[in-house]
C-alpha positions as CSV (number, residue, x, y, z in Angstrom):
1,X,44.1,-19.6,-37.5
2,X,41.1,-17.4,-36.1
3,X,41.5,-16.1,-32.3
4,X,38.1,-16.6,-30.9
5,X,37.9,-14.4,-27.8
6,X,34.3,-16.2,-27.0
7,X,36.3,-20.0,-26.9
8,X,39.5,-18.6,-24.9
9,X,37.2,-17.2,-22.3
10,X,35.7,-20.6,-21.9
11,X,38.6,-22.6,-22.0
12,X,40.2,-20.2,-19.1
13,X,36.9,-21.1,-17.0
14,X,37.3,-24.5,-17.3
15,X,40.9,-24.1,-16.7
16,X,39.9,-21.9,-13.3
17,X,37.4,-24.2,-11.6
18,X,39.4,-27.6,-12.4
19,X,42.5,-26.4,-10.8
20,X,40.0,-24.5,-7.7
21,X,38.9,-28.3,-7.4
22,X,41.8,-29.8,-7.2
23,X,43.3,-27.1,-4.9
24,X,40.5,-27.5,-2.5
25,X,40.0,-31.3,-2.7
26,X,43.8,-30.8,-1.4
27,X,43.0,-28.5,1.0
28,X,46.1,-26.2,-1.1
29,X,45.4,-22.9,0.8
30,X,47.9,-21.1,-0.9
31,X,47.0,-22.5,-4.6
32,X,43.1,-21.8,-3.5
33,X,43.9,-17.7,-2.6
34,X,45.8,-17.4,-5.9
35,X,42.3,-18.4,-7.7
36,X,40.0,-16.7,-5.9
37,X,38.9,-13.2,-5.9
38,X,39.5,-11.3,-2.6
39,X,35.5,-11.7,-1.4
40,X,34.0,-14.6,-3.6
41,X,29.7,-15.3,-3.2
42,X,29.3,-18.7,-1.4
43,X,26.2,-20.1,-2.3
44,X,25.1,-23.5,-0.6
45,X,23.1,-26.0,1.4
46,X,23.6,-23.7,4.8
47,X,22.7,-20.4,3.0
48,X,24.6,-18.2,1.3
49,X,27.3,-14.9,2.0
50,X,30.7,-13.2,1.0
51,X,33.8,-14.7,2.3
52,X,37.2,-13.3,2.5
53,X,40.7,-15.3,1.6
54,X,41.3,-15.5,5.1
55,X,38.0,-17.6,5.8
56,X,38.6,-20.3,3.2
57,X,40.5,-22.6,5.0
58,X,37.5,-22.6,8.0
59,X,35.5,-22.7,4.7
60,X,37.4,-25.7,3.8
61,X,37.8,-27.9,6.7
62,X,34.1,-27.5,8.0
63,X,33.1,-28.9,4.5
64,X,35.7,-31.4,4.5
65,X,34.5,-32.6,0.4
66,X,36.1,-34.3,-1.9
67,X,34.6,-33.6,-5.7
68,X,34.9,-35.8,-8.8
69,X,34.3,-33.9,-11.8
70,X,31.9,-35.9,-14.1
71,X,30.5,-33.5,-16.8
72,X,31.5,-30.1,-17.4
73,X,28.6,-27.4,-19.1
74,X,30.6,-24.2,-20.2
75,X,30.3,-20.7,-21.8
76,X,32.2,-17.5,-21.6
77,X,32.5,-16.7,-17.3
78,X,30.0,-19.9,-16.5
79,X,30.8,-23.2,-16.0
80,X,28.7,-25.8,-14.1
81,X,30.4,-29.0,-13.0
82,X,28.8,-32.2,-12.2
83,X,30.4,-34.3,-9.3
84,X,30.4,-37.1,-7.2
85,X,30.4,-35.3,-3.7
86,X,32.0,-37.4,-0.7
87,X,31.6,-35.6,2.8
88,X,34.1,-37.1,5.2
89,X,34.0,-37.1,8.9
90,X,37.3,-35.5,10.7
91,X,38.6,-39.0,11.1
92,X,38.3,-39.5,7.4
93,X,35.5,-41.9,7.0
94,X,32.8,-41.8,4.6
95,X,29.9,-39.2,6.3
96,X,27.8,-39.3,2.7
97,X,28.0,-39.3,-0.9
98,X,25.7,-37.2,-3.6
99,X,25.7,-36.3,-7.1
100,X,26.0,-32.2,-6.8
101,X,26.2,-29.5,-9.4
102,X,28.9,-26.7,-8.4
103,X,28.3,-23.4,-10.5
104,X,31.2,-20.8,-10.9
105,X,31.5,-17.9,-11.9
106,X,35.1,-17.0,-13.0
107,X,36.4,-13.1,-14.1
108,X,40.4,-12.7,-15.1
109,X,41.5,-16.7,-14.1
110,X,40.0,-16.0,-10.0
111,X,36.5,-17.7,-9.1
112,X,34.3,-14.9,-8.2
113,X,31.4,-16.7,-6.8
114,X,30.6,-20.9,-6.4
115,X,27.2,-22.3,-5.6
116,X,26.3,-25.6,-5.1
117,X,23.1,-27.6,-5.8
118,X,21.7,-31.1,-5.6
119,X,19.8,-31.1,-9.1
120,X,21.2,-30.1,-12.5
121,X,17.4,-28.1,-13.4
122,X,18.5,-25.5,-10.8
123,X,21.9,-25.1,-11.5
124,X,21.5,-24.8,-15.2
125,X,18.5,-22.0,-14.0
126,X,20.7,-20.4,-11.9
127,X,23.9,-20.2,-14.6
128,X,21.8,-20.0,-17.8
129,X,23.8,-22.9,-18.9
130,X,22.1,-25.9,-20.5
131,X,23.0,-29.2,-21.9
132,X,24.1,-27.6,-25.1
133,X,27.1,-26.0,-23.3
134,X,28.4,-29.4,-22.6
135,X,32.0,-29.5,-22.9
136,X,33.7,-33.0,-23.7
């Protein structure tokens, strides 16, 4: 069986952002830190900036986001994930619900940088991903 250093590389992306997701949809602090590099690029609706560990769980709570992964679009340190987005308010109702498009970027299993977007066009621009990257 060939190693294909290419497909690994992917697979560990995917692998990285699922478990970031599922971490943050938890609000797992702890699991969150061990995946992200010390400053990771947030890129978003309210701008964009380097955050330290220490500012994720603000991060966290002032988004208060729960994300259901629809499609996944993949190559080597890219991966751009389509969700169902639902914003809740602090009492845990519903605040609003999108379709988003959250683009990582993910060196040695820790997310580097995460942006999200309201259209697939810009995210695929943004990653240099397209529908040919789609990973079932």
């Amino acid at each position: 069986m060939e190693c294909n250093p290419a497909h690994d590389q992917t697979l560990m992306t995917i692998e990285t952002a699922e478990q970031w997701v599922e971490r943050s949809n938890h609000k797992d602090l702890e699991g969150l830190m061990d995946l992200t590099a010390p400053q990771i690029e947030i890129i978003g609706p309210q701008g964009s900036g380097l955050m330290n560990n220490a500012d994720l769980g603000e991060w966290l709570e002032r988004a208060n986001l729960q994300l259901a992964t629809i499609n996944r679009y993949a190559k080597d340190e890219r991966i751009v994930l389509e969700q169902h987005g639902t914003w809740l308010h602090e009492d845990g109702h519903i605040k609003g619900e999108a379709i988003v498009f959250t683009v990582f970027s993910v060196k040695d299993r820790k997310v580097h940088s995460l942006a999200r977007y309201d259209g697939k066009a810009q995210a695929f621009q943004v990653s240099g991903l397209s529908e040919e990257d789609k990973v079932d």
